[in-house]
Residue frames as qw, qx, qy, qz and C-alpha x, y, z in Angstrom:
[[0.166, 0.519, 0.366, -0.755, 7.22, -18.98, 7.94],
 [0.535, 0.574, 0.598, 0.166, 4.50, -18.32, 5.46],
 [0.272, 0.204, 0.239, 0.910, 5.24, -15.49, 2.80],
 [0.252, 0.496, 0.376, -0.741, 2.95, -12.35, 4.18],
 [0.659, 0.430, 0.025, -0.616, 1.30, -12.76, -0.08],
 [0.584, -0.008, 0.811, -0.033, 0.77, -15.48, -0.79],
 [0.651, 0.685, 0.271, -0.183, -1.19, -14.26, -4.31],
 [0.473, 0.860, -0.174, 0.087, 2.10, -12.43, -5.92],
 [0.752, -0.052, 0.040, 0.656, 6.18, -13.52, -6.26],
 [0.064, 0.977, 0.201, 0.014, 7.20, -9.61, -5.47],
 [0.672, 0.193, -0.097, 0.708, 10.61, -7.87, -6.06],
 [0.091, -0.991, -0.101, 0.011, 10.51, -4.18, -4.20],
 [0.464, -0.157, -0.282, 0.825, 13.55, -1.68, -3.17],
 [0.084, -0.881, -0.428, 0.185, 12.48, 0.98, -1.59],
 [0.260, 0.896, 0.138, 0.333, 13.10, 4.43, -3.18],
 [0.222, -0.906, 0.237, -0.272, 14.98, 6.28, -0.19],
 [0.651, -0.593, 0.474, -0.013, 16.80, 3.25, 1.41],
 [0.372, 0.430, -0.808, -0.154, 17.94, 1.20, -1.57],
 [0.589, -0.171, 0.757, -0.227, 16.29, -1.82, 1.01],
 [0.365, -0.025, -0.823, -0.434, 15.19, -4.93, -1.29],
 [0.663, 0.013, 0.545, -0.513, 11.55, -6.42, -0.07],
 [0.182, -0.069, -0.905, -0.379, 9.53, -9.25, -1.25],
 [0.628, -0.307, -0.434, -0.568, 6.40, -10.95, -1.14],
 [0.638, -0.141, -0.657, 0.376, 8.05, -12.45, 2.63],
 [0.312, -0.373, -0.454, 0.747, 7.87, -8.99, 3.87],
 [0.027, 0.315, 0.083, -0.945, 4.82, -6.98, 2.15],
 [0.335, 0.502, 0.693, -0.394, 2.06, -6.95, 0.33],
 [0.053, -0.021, 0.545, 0.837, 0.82, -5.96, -2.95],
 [0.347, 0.478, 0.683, -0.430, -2.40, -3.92, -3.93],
 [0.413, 0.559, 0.544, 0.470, -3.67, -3.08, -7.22],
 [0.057, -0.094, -0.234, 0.966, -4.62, 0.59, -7.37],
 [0.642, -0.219, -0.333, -0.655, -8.41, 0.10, -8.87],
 [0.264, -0.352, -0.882, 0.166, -8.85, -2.97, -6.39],
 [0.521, -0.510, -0.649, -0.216, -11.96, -1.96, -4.65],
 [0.791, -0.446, -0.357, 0.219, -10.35, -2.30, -1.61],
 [0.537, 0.171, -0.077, 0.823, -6.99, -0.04, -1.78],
 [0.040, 0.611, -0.193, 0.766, -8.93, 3.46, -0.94],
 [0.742, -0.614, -0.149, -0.223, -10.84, 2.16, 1.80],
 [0.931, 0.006, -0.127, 0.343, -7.42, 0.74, 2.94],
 [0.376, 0.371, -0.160, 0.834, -5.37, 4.13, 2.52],
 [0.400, -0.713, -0.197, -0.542, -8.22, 5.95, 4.23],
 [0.837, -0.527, -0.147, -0.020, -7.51, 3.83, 7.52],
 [0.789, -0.035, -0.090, 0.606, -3.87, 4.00, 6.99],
 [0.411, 0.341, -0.273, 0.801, -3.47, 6.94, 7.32],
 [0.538, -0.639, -0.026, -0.549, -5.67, 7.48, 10.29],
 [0.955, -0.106, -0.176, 0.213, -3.20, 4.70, 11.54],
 [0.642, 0.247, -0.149, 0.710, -0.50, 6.66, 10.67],
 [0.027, -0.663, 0.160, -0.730, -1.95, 9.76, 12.84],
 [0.817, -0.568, -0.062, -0.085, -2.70, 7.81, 15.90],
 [0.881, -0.154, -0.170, 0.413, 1.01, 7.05, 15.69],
 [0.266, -0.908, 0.058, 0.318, 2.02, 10.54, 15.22],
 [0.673, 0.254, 0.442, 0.535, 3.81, 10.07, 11.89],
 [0.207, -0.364, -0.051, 0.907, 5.23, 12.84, 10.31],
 [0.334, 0.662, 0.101, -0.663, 3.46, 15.42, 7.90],
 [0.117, -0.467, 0.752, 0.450, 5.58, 14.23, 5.20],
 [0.015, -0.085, -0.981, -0.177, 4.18, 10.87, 5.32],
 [0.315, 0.601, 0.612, -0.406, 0.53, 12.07, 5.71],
 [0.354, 0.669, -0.180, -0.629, 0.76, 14.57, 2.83],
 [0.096, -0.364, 0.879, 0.292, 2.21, 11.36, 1.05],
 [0.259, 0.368, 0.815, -0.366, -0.82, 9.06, 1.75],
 [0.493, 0.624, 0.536, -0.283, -2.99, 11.69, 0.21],
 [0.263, 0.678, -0.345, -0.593, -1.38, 12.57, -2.84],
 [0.087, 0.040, 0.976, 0.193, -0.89, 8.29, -3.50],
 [0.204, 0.500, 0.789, -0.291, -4.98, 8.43, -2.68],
 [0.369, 0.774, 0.045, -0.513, -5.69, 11.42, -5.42],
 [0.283, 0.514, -0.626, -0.514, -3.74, 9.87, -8.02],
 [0.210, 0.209, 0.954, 0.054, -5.43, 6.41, -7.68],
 [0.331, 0.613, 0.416, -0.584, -8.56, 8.70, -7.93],
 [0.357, 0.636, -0.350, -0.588, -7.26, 10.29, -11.34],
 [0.132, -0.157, 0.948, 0.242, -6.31, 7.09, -12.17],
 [0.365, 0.389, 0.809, -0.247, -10.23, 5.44, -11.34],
 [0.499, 0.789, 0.246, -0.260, -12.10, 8.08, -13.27],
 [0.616, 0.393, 0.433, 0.528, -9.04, 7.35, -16.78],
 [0.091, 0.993, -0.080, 0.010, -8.02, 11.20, -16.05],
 [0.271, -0.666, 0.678, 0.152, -4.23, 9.58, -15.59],
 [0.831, 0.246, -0.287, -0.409, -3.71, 6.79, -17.96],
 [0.751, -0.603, 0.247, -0.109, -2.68, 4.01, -16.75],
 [0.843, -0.102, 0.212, 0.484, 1.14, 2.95, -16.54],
 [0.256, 0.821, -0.138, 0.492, 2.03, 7.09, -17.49],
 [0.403, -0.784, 0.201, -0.426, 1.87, 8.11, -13.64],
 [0.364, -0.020, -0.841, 0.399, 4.17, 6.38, -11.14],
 [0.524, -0.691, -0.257, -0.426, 1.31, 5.64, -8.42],
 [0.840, -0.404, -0.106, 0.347, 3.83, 3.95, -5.52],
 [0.402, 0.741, -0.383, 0.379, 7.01, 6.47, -5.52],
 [0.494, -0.712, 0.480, -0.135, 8.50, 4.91, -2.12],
 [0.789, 0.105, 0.532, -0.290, 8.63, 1.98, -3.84],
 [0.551, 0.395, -0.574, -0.459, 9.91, 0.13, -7.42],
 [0.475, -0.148, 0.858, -0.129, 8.80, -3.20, -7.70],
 [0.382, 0.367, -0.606, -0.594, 7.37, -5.77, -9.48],
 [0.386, -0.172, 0.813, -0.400, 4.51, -8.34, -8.71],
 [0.434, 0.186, -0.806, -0.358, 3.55, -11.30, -10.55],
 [0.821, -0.204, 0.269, -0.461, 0.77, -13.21, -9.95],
 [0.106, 0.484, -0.837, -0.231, 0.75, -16.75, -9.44],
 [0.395, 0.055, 0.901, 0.173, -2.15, -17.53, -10.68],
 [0.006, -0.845, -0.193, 0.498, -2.22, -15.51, -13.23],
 [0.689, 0.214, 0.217, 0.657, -0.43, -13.42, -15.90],
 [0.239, -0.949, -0.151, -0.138, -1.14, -10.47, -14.21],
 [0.695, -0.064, -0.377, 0.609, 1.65, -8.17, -13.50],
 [0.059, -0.968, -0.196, -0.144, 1.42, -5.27, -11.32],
 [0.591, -0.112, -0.191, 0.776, 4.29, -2.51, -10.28],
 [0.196, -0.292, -0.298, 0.887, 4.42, 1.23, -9.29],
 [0.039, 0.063, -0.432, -0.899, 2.85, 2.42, -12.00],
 [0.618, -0.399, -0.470, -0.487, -0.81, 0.40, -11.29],
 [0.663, -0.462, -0.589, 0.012, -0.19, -0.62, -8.17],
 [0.150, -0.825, 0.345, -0.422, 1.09, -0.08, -4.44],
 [0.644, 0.146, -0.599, 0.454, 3.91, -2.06, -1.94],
 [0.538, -0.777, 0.202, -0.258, 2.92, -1.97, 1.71],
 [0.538, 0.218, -0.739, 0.343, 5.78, -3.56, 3.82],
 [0.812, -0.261, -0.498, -0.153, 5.01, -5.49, 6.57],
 [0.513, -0.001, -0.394, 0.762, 6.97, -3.76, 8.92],
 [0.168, 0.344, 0.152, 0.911, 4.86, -1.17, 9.36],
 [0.003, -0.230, -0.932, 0.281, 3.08, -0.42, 11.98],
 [0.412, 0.218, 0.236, -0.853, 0.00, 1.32, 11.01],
 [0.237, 0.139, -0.945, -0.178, -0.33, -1.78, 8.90],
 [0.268, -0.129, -0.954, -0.045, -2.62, -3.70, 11.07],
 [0.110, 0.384, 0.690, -0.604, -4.55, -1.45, 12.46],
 [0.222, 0.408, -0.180, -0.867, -5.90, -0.59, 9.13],
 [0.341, 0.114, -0.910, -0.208, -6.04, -3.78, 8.04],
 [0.134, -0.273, -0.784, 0.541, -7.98, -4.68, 11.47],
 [0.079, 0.522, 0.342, -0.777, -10.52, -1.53, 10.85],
 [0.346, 0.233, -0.673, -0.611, -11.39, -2.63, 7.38],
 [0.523, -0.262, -0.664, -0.466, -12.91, -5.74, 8.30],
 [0.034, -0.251, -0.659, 0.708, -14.25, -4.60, 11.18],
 [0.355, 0.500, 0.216, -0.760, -16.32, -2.41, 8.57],
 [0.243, -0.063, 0.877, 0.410, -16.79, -4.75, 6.14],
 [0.295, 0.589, 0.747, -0.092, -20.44, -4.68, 6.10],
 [0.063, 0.819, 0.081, -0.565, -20.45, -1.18, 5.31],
 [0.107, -0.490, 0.586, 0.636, -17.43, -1.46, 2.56],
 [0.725, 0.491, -0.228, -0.426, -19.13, -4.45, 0.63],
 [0.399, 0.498, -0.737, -0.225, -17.08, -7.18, 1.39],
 [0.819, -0.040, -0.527, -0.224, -17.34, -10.69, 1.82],
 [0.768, -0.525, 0.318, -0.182, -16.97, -13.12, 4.36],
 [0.894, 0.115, 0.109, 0.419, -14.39, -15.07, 2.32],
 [0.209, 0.736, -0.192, 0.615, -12.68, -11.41, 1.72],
 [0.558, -0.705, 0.173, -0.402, -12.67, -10.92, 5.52],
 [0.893, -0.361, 0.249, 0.104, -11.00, -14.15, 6.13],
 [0.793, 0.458, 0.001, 0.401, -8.42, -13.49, 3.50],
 [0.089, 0.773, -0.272, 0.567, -7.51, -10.17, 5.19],
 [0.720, -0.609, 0.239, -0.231, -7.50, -12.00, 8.34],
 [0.973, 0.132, 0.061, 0.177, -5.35, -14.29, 7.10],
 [0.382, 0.707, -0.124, 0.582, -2.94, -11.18, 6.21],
 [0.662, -0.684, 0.021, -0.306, -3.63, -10.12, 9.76],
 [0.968, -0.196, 0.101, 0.120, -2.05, -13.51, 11.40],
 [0.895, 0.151, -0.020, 0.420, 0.81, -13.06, 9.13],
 [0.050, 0.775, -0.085, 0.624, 1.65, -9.24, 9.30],
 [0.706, -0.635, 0.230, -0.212, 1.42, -10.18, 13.29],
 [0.948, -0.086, 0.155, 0.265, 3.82, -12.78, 13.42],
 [0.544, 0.644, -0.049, 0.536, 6.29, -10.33, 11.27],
 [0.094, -0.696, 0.263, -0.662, 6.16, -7.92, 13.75],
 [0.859, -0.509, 0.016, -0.049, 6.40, -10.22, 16.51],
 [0.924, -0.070, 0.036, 0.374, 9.65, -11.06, 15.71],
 [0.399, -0.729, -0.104, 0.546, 10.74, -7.44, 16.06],
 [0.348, 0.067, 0.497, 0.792, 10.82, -6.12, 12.83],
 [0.069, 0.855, 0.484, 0.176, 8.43, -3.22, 12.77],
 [0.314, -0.035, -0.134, 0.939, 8.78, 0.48, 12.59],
 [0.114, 0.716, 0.305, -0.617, 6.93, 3.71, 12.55],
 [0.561, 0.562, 0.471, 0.384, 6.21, 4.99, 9.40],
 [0.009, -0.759, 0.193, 0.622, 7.75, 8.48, 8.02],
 [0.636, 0.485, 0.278, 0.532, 8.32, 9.59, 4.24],
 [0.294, -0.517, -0.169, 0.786, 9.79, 12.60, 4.17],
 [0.476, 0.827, 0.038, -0.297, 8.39, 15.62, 1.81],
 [0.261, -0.578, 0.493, 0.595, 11.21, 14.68, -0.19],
 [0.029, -0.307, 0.709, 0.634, 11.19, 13.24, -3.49],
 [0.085, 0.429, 0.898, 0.044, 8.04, 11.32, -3.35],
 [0.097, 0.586, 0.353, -0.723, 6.06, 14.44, -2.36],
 [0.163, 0.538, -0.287, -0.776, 7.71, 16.73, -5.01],
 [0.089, -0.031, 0.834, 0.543, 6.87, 14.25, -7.32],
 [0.093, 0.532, 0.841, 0.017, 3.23, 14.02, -6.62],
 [0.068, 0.730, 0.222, -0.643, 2.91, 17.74, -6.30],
 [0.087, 0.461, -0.480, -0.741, 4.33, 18.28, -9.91],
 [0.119, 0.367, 0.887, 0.251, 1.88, 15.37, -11.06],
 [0.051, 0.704, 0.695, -0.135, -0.77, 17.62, -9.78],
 [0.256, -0.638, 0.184, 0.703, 0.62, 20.25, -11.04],
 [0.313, -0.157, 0.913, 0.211, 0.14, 19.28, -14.11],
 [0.076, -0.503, -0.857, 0.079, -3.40, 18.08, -13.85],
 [0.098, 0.233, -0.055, 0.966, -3.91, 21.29, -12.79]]
């Protein structure tokens, strides 16, 4: 099976489970890509169709207000952890780009609000600004994210208000 990114060699464990991921079972996005709020936006309109808790919605938009603080150089970058479910580390390869919590985010490929966000992006490409070679790349994600979760490895998404929250709340807190 192909690796679900194909762009970055990724190392993750998630924050709450101790799990280990990779680049076989998730994704890597910058946090300035372009592409990342449009992307949260949907996800978490993904994540309320499924009926995910509060937790993980309150999560969503505190990741999506610090990418903000981030865009407009009111967080500098690599102070703020942006990902807290998440430590990892992704290396391009082709590249010397490296991104990890701190610039970037770790979706895993289990997830299902995943693809319908993914799916409802370039549905609205025209609108966002992206290409037809973008479009086929996320499709390409698409194909492979499917195939993951075909093989019965998907879940519902939940963070709980726990540690991830409190952290973002004391970022903004902060900020003031």
């Amino acid at each position: 099976m192909l690796p679900i990114d194909e762009k970055y060699r990724i190392f993750a464990v998630n924050t709450s489970t101790n799990d280990i991921h990779d680049e076989n079972d998730g994704f890597f996005m910058y946090a300035t890509n372009r592409a990342t709020l449009p992307m949260l936006d949907y996800y978490k309109a993904a994540c309320r169709d499924l009926g995910c808790g509060e937790g993980h919605i309150q999560s969503i938009e505190i990741l999506e207000e610090s990418i903000r603080l981030l865009s407009k150089g009111i967080i500098p970058g690599g102070i703020v952890v942006i990902d807290r479910k998440f430590r990892f580390l992704a290396v391009s390869v082709q590249s010397d780009r490296i991104g990890d919590e701190k610039n970037g985010i770790f979706f895993s490929a289990a997830d299902k609000a995943i693809l319908p966000a993914l799916r409802a992006m370039n549905a609205d490409r025209d609108r966002l600004g992206f290409t037809s070679e973008w479009t086929d790349k996320n499709t390409t994600l698409i194909d492979r994210i499917e195939a993951f979760q075909l093989q019965g490895r998907s879940k519902i998404p939940d963070t709980s208000v726990s540690i991830e929250t409190k952290q973002g709340l004391e970022v903004a807190e902060i900020l003031g």
